[in-house]
C-alpha positions as CSV (number, residue, x, y, z in Angstrom):
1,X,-55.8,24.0,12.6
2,X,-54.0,21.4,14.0
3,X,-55.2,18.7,11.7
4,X,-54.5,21.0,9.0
5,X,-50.8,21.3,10.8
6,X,-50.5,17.0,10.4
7,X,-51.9,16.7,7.0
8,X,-49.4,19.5,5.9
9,X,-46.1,17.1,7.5
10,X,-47.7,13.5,6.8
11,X,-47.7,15.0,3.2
12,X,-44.2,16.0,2.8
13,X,-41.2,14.0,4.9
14,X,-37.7,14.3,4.2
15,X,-35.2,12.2,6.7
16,X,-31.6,12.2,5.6
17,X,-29.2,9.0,6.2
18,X,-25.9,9.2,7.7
19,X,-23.1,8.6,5.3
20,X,-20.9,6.0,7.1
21,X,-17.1,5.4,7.1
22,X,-17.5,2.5,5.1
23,X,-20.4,3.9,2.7
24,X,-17.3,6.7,2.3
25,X,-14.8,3.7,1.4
26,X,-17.1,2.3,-0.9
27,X,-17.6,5.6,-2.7
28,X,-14.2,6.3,-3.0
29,X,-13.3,2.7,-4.2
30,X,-16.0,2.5,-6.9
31,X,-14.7,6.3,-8.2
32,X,-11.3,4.9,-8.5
33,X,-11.5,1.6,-9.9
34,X,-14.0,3.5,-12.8
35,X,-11.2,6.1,-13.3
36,X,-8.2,3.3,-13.4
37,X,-10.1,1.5,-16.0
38,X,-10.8,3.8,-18.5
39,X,-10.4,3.2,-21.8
40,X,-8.1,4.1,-23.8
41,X,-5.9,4.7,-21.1
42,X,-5.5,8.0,-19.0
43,X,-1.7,10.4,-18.9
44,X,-3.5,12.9,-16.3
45,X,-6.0,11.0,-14.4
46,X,-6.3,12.4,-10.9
47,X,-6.2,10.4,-7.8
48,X,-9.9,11.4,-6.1
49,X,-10.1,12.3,-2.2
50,X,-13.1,11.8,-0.2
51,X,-14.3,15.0,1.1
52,X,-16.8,15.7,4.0
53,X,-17.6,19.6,3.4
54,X,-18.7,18.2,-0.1
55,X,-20.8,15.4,1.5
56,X,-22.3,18.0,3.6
57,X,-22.9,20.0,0.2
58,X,-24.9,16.6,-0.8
59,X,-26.6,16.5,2.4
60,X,-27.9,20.3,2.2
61,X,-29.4,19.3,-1.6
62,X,-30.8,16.1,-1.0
63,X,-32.8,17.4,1.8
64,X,-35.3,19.7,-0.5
65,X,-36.1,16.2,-1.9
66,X,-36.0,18.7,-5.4
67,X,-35.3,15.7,-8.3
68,X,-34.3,18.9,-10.4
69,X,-30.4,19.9,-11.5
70,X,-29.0,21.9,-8.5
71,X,-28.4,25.9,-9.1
72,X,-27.3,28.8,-7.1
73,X,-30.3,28.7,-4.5
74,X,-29.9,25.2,-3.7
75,X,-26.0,25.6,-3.5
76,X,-25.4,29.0,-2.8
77,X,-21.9,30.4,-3.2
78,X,-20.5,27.6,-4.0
79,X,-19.2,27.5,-7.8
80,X,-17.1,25.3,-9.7
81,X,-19.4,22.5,-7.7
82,X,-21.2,19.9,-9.9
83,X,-23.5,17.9,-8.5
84,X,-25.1,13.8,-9.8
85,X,-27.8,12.8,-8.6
86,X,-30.5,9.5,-8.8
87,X,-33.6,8.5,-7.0
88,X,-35.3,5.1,-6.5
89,X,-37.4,2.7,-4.2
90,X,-35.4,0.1,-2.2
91,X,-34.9,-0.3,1.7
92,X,-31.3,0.6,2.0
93,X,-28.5,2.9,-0.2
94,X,-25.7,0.5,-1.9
95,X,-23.5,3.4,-2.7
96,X,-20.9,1.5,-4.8
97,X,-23.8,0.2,-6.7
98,X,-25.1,3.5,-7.4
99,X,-21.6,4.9,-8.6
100,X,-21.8,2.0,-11.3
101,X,-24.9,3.0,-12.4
102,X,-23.5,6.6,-12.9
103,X,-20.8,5.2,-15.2
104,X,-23.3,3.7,-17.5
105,X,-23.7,5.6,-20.0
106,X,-20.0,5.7,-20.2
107,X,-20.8,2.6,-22.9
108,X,-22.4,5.2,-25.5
109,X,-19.2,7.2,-25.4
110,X,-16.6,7.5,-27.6
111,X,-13.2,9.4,-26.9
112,X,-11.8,9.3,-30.4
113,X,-14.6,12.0,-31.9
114,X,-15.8,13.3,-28.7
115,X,-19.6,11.9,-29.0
116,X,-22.3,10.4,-26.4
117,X,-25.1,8.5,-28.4
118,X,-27.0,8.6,-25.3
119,X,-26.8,10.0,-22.0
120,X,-22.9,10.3,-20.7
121,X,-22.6,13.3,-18.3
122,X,-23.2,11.4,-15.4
123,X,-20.7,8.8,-16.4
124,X,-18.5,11.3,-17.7
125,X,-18.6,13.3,-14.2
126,X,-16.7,10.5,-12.7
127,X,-14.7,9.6,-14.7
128,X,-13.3,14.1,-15.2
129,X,-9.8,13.8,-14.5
130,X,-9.4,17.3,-13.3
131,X,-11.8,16.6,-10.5
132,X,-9.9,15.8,-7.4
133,X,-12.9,15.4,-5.0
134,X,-16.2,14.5,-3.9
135,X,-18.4,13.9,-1.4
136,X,-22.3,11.7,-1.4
137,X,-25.0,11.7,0.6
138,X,-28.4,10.4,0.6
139,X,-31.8,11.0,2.2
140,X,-35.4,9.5,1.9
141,X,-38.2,11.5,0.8
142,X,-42.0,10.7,1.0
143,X,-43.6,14.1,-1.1
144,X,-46.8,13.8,-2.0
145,X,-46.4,16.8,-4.3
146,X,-43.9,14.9,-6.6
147,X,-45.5,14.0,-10.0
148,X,-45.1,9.9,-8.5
149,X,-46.7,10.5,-4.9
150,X,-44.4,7.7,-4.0
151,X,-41.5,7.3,-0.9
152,X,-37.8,7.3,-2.8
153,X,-34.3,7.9,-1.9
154,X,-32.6,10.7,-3.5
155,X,-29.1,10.2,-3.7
156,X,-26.2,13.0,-4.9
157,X,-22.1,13.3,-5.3
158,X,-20.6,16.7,-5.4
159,X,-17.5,17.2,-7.5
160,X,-15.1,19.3,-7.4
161,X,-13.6,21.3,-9.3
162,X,-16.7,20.5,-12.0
163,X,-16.4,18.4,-15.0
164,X,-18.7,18.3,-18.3
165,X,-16.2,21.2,-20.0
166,X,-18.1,21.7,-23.2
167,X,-16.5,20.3,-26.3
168,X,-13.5,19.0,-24.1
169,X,-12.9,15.1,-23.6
170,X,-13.0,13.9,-19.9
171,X,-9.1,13.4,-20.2
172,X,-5.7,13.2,-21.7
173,X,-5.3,10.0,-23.3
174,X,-1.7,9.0,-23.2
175,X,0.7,6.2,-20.7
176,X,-0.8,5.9,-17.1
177,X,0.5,9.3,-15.1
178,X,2.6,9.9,-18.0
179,X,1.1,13.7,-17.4
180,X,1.3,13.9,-13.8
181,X,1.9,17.4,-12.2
182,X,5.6,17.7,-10.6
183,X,6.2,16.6,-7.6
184,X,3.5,13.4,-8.4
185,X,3.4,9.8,-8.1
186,X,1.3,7.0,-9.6
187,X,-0.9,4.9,-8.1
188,X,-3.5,2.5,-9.1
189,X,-2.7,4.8,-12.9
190,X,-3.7,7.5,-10.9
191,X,-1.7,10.8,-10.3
192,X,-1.4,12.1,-6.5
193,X,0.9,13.7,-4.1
194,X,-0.7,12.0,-1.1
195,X,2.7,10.9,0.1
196,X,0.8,7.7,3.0
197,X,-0.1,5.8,-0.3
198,X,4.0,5.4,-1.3
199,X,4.9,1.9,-1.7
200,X,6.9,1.0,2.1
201,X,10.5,1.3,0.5
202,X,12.0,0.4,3.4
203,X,13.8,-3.0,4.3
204,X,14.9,-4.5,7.3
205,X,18.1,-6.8,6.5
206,X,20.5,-8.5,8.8
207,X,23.4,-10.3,7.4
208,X,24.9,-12.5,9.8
209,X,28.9,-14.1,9.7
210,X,28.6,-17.5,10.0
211,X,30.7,-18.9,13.0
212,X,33.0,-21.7,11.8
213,X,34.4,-24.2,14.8
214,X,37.4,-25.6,13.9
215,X,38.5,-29.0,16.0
216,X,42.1,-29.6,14.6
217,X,44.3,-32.7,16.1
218,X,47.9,-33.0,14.2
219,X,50.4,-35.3,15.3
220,X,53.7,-35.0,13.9
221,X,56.3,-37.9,14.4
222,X,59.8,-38.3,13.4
223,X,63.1,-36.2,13.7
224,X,62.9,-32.6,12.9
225,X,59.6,-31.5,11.4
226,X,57.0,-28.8,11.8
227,X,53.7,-27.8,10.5
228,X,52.1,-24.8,10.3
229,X,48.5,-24.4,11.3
230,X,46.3,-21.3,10.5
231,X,42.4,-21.0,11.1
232,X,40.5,-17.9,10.8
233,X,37.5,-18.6,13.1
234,X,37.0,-20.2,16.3
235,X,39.4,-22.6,16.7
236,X,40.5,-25.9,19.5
237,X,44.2,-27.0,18.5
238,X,45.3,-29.9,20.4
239,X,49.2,-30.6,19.3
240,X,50.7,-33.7,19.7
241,X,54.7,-34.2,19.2
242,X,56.3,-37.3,19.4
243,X,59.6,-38.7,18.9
244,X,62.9,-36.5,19.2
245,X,63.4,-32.7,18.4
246,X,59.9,-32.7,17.0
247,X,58.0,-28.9,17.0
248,X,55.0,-27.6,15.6
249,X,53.8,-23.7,15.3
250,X,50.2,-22.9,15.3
251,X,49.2,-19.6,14.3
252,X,45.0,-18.2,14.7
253,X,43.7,-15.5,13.6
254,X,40.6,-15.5,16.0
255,X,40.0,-17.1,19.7
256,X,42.8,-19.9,19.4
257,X,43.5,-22.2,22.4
258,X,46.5,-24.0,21.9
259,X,48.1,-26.9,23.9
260,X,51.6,-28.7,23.1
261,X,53.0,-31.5,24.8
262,X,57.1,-32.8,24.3
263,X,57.7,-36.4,24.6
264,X,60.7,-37.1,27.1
265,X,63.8,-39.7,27.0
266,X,62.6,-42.8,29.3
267,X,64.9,-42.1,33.2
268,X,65.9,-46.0,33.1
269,X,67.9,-45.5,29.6
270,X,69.8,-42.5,31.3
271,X,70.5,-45.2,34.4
272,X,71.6,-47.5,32.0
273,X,73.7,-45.4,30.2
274,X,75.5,-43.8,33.1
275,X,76.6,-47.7,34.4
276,X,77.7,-48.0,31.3
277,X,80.0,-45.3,31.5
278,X,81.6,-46.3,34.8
279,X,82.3,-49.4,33.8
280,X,83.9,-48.4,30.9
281,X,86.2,-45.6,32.7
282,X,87.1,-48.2,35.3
């Protein structure tokens, strides 16, 4: 019984493989740059978020290591879903390099008519610009009841809402978010609402005054002049007069100091003059 029990698990093994942060980044990236670079250009392109509860959708179909189209047993009450899936053989998941295998088939599709020479939907799925998330996941399978026998990884995305709209075209072809809903920006010619992705608008400026220091030095000699002196910053005035009934007037607008000095009549010429005088009167 028991060997029966061992035979039975050796012979089908399923272990699923977390879905990192960064295998979520790469994800995401490799859906957007696909969708920015369509061609011709997109008006109504949607901006794809990353979503766990469809990862966990993923997760939930992966495990029956089924390499069959998903339906409502597999993904029960969930509708307007669509699931893409791939196996292979390799040691490790690349997911970005998996998305770009998806988009493949995008090169045997042409918008103009409408027509896939080969096979497109996977491609197509991506690149849906109605669909506004998804979510991967991976997990490795060794079934023995599989036509191969061999160990693969089965790898899905789940869309949503689902793409492939019969004898519609993946999107609107027109100017980059030329089509967006109201309310909707553009970025990376993709339309979203997601308001952390604006463009930082905001500027930090400082304007400063320069400070001017004026040193001014004005001598005025001579009988009866004046000179008029105005500064509007900072300013040292040092006036010198010289000479008799000399002035000067120094007006500032700002932080003036201002120092005037008189020239006086020598004290011997008054003692001369005053002998003068007496001898005369005598």
């Amino acid at each position: 019984m028991w060997t029966f029990v061992f035979l039975l698990a050796a012979s089908w093994c399923a272990m699923a493989k977390n879905t990192t942060d960064e295998d979520r980044a790469k994800i995401l990236e490799q859906h957007i740059l696909m969708r920015e670079s369509v061609s011709p250009s997109a008006s109504d392109m949607q901006l794809l978020r990353y979503s766990t509860h469809l990862e966990s959708l993923a997760l939930q179909w992966t495990a029956n290591c089924l390499r069959k189209t998903a339906n409502s047993t597999l993904l029960p009450n969930h509708t307007n879903t669509a699931v893409t899936w791939i196996n292979f053989q390799g040691s490790i998941v690349m997911y970005d390099s998996i998305i770009s295998v998806f988009g493949n088939g995008l090169q045997n599709y042409f918008y103009e008519n409408n027509t896939c020479t080969g096979y497109c939907v996977l491609g197509l799925q991506v690149i849906w610009s109605n669909t506004t998330a998804v979510g991967c996941a991976s997990t490795y399978c060794s079934n023995s009841q599989q036509s191969t026998g061999q160990h693969f990884y089965l790898v899905a995305c789940v869309y949503q809402p689902a793409g492939n709209i019969p004898n519609l075209r993946p999107y609107k072809n027109g100017t980059s978010c030329s089509s967006c809903p109201n309310g909707f920006f553009c970025h990376r010619k993709q339309c979203t609402n997601d308001t952390s992705l604006l463009p930082n608008t905001t500027t930090t400026s400082s304007t400063a005054t320069p400070s001017t220091t004026t040193n001014t030095t004005t001598v005025a000699i001579g009988t009866s002049s004046s000179m008029t002196t105005t500064t509007s910053a900072s300013a040292n005035t040092n006036t010198v007069a010289t000479g008799k009934s000399s002035s000067m007037t120094t007006i500032s607008t700002t932080g003036t100091t201002t120092t005037s000095v008189s020239a006086q009549v020598p004290a011997w010429r008054i003692l001369v003059f005053a002998i003068l005088l007496l001898f005369i009167s005598s």
